[in-house]
C-alpha positions as CSV (number, residue, x, y, z in Angstrom):
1,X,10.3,-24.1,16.2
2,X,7.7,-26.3,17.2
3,X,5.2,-28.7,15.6
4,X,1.1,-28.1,15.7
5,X,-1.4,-29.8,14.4
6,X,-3.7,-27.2,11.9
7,X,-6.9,-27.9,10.9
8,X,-9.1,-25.7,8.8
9,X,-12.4,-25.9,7.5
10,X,-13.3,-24.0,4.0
11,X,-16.4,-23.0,2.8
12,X,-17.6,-26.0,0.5
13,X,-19.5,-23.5,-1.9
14,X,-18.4,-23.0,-5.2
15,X,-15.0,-23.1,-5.8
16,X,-14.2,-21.4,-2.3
17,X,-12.4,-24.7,-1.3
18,X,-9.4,-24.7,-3.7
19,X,-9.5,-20.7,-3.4
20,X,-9.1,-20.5,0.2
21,X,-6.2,-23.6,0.4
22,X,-4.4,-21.8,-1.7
23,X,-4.7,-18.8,0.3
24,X,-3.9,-20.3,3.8
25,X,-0.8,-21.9,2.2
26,X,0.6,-18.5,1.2
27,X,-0.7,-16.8,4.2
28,X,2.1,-20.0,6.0
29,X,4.6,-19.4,4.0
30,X,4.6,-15.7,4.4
31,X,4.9,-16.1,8.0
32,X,7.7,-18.9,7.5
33,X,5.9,-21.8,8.4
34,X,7.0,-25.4,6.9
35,X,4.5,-28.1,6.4
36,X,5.8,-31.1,7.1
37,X,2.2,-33.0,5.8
38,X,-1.2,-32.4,4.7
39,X,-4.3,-34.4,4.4
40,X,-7.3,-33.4,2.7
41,X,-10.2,-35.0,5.0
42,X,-13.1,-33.9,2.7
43,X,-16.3,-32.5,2.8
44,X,-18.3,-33.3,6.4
45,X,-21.3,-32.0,7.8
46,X,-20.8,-29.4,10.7
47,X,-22.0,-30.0,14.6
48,X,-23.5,-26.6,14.2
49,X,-23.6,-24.0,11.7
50,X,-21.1,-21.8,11.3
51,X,-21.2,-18.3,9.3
52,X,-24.7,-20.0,8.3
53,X,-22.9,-22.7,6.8
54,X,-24.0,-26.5,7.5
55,X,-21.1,-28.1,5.4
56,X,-17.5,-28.0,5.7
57,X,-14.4,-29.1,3.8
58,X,-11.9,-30.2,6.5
59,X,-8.2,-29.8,5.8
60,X,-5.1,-30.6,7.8
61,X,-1.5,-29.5,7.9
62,X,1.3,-31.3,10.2
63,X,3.3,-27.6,10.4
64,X,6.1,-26.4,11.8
65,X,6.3,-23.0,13.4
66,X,7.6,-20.7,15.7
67,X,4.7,-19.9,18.7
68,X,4.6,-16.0,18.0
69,X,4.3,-16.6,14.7
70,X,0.6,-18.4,15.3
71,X,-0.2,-14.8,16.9
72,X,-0.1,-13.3,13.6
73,X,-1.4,-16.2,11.0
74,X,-4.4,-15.8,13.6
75,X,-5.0,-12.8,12.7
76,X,-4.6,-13.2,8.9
77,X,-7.1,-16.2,9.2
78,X,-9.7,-14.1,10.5
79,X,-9.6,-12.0,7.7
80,X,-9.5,-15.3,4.8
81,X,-13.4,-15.5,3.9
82,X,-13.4,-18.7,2.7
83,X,-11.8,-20.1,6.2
84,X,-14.9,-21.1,8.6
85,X,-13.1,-22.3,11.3
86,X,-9.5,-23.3,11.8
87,X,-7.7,-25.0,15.4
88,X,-3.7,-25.3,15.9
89,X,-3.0,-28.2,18.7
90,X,0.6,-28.7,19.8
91,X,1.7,-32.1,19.3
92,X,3.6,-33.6,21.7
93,X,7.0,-35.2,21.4
């Protein structure tokens, strides 16, 4: 297992935040993911809008996971709606 960096960004309308956390969280676990930390990094404006959203609420998880595993919480993201955008960077040792 390796360790990654994951940062999403949620939908800041209504109460799409804590909805879609919540999902993303079960969505790791399902896939046997274990974060290690989390940060909430709050609300931020975007560079550019995104699914005609202008404001983001930035989230990130210190996880580890196995790399084919990423393959298929990829997938799963793309189908949370409340997920705008989301990036997994390796960290290095």
């Amino acid at each position: 297992m390796r360790t990654y960096e994951f940062v999403s960004i949620f939908n800041t309308k209504e109460d799409n935040y804590a909805v879609g956390l919540k999902a993303v969280k079960e969505l790791l676990q399902k896939h046997g993911v274990e974060i290690s930390s989390e940060e909430d990094m709050s609300d931020r404006q975007l560079a550019y809008p995104v699914k005609k959203e202008e404001r983001g609420h930035y989230h990130l998880f210190v996880i580890k996971a196995a790399p084919e595993s990423l393959v298929k919480i990829d997938e799963d993201l793309k189908l949370t709606p409340s997920v705008l955008k989301y990036l997994f960077v390796k960290q290095e040792k």
